[in-house]
C-alpha positions as MATLAB code, in Angstrom:
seq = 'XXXXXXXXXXXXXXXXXXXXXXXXXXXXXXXXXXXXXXXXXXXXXXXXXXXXXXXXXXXXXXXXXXXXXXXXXXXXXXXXXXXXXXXXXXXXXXXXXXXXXXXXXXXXXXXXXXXXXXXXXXXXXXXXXXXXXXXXXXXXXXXXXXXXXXXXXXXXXXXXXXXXXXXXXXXXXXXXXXXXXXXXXXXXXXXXXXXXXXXXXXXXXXXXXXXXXXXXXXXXXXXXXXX';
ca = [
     100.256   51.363 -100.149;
     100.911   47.971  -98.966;
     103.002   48.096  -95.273;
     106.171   46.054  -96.711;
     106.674   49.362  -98.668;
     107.046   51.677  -95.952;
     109.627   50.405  -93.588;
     110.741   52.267  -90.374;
     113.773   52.305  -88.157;
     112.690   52.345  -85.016;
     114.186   51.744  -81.362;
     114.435   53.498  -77.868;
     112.509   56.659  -79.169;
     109.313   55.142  -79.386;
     107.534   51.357  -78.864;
     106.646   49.620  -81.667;
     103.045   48.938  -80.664;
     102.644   52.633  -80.507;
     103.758   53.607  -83.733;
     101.836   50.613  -85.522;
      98.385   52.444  -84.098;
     100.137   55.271  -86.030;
     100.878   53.891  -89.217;
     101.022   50.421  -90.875;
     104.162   49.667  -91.743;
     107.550   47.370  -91.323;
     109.277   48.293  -88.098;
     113.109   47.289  -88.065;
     115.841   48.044  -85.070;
     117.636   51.088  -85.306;
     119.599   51.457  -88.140;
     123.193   50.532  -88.729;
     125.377   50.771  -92.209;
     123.912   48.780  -95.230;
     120.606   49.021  -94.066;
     118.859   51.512  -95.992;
     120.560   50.499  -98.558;
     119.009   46.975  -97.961;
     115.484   48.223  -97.762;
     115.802   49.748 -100.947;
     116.682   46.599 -102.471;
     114.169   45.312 -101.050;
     111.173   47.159 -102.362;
     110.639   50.060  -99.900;
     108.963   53.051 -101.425;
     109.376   55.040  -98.415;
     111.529   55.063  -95.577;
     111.359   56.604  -91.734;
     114.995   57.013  -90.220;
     113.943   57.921  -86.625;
     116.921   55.434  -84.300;
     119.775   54.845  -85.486;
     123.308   52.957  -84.206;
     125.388   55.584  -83.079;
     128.976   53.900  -81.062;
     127.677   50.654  -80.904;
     128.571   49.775  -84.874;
     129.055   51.834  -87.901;
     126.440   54.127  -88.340;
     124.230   54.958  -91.435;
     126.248   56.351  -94.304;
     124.824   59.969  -96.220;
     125.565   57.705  -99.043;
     122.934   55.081  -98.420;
     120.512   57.635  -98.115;
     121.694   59.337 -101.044;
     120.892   56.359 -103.088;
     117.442   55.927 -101.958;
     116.466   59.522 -103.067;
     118.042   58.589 -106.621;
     115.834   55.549 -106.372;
     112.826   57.701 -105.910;
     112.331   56.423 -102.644;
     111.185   58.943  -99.620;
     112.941   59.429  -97.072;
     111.715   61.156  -93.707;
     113.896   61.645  -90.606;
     113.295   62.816  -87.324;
     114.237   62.022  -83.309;
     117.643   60.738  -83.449;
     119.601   59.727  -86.189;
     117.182   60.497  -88.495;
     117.030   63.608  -87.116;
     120.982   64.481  -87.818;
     121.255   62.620  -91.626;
     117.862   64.615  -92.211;
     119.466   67.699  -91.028;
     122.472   67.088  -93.346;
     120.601   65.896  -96.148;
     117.591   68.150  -96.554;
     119.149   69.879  -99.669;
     119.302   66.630 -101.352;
     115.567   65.979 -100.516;
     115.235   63.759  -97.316;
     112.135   65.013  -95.359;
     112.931   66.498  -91.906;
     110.326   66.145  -88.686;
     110.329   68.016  -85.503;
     111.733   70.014  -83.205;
     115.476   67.993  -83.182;
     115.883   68.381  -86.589;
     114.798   72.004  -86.744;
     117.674   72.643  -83.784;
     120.137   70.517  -85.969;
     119.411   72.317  -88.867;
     119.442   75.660  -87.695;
     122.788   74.795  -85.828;
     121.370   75.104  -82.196;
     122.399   71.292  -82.066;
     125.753   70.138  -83.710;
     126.799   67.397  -82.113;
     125.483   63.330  -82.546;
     126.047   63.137  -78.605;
     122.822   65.226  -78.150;
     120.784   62.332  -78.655;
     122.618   59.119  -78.323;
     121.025   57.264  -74.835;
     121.746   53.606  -73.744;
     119.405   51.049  -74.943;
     118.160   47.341  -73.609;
     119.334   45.239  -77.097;
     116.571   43.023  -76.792;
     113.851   45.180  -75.794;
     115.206   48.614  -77.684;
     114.093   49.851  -74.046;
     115.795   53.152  -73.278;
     118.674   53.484  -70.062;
     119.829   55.911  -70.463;
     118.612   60.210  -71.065;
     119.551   61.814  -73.934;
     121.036   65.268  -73.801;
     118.346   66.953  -75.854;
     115.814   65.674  -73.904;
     117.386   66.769  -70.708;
     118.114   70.182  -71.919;
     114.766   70.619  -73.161;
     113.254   69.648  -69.664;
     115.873   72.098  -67.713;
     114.789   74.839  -70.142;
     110.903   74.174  -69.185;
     111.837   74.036  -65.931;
     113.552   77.454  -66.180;
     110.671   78.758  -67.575;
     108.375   77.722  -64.799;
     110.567   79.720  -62.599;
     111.400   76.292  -60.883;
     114.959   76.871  -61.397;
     117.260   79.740  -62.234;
     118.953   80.169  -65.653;
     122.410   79.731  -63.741;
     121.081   76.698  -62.416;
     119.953   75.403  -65.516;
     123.587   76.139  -67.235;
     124.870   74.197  -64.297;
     123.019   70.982  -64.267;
     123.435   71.062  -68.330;
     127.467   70.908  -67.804;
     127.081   68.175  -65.150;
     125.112   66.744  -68.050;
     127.418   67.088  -70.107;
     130.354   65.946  -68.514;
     128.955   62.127  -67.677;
     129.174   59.701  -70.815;
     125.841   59.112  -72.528;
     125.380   55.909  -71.034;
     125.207   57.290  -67.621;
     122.811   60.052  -68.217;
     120.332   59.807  -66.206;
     118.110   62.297  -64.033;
     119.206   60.801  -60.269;
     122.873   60.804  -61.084;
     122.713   64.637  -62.816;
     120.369   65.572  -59.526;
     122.940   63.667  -56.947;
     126.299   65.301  -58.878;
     124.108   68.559  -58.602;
     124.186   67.875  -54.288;
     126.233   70.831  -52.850;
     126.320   73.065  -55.908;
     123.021   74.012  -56.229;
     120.526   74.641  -53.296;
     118.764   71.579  -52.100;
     115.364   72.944  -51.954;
     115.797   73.752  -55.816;
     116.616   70.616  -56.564;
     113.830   69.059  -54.828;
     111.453   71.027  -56.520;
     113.201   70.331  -59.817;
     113.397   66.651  -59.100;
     109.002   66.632  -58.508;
     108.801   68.550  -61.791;
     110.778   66.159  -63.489;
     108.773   63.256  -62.028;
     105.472   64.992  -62.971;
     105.657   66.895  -65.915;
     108.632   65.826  -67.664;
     108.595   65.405  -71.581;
     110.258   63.356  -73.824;
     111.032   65.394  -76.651;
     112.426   62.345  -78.947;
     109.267   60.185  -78.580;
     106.695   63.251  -79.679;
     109.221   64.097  -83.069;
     109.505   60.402  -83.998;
     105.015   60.456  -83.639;
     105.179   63.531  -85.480;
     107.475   61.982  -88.373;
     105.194   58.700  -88.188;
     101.727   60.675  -88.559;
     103.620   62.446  -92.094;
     104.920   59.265  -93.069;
     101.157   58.035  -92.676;
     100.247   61.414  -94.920;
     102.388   60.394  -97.438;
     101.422   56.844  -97.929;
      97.875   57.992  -98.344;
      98.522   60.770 -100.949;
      99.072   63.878  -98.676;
     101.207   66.340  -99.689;
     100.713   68.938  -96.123;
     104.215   69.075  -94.099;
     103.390   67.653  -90.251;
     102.944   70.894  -87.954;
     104.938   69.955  -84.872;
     105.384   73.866  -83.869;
     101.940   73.640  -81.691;
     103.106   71.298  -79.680;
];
């Protein structure tokens, strides 16, 4: 399958140089509305919806993607917006990836501020931490025994409470300053700087390794629950 017929929406949840040594294909900017409905015109045979626009301009309509699975086209989502439509439209036949979608299906997720982050418009570099990613971290963290489960519940509200854009570790850490013990929060704060993972990035490889299945003839759904 030539590349101009696979064409992925891609931004802040992975670089684009990675996910070419992943799969051939045509990477655009995360997605806003009228463009999958654009690439369909346009040829595409199957379609990735990892980033999409969230505040920034309207974002992709369940419409748009409806039409593409009348077209025939596939659809996968995973990571971000892709993530949520997937979640939404699975019924209909758009191809979930991941861990993100698996949460947003099964309702552990609900809400599109889970995984909206600040990105460099230029670049598509991220500024900001999503909320997904952060409460995956805590929760590893929790399980290491590095913090307690009290402490986690804490530093996810202080999460919570700043505006995507500002989500960052170092503000959540310096908000956390007098609430939770210090010498928690440094040991949190070298975990973090070590070991921490970036659950958006590995679901939008995951979703790019299946689209890379499908393209060649595979029919085997990506096993992400190894990971």
């Amino acid at each position: 399958m030539h590349k101009s017929s696979i064409v992925v929406f891609l931004g802040p949840s992975l670089e684009t140089e990675q996910a070419r040594r992943i799969v051939d294909a045509e990477y655009r900017p995360p997605a806003a509305r009228g463009d999958i409905f654009k690439a369909v015109k346009e040829g595409a045979q199957i379609i990735g919806l990892i980033d999409g626009v969230f505040f920034q301009a309207c974002a992709i309509a369940h419409r748009e993607i409806l039409y593409a699975l009348e077209k025939g086209v596939k659809v996968v989502g995973a990571s971000s917006m892709g993530a949520l439509r997937a979640s939404e439209l699975n019924v209909y036949g758009m191809e979930g990836i991941g861990r993100i979608y698996e949460q947003y299906k099964n309702g552990v997720l609900v809400s599109d501020d889970e995984v909206a982050l600040l990105f460099e418009p230029e670049s598509l570099n991220p500024l900001s931490e999503p909320l997904v990613n952060i409460r995956y971290n805590l929760e590893r963290a929790e399980e290491r025994g590095i913090i307690t489960e009290e402490v986690k519940e804490k530093l996810v509200a202080i999460a919570r409470s700043l505006y995507y854009p500002e989500r960052v570790y170092e503000r959540i850490l310096s908000d956390a300053e007098g609430v939770v013990d210090q010498q928690m929060l440094e040991q949190l704060k070298k975990f973090l700087t070590e070991e921490k993972r970036d659950l958006k990035r590995e679901d939008a490889i995951a979703a790019l390794k299946r689209i890379k299945e499908i393209a060649t003839g595979g029919v085997k759904q990506y096993d992400f629950s190894s990971r």
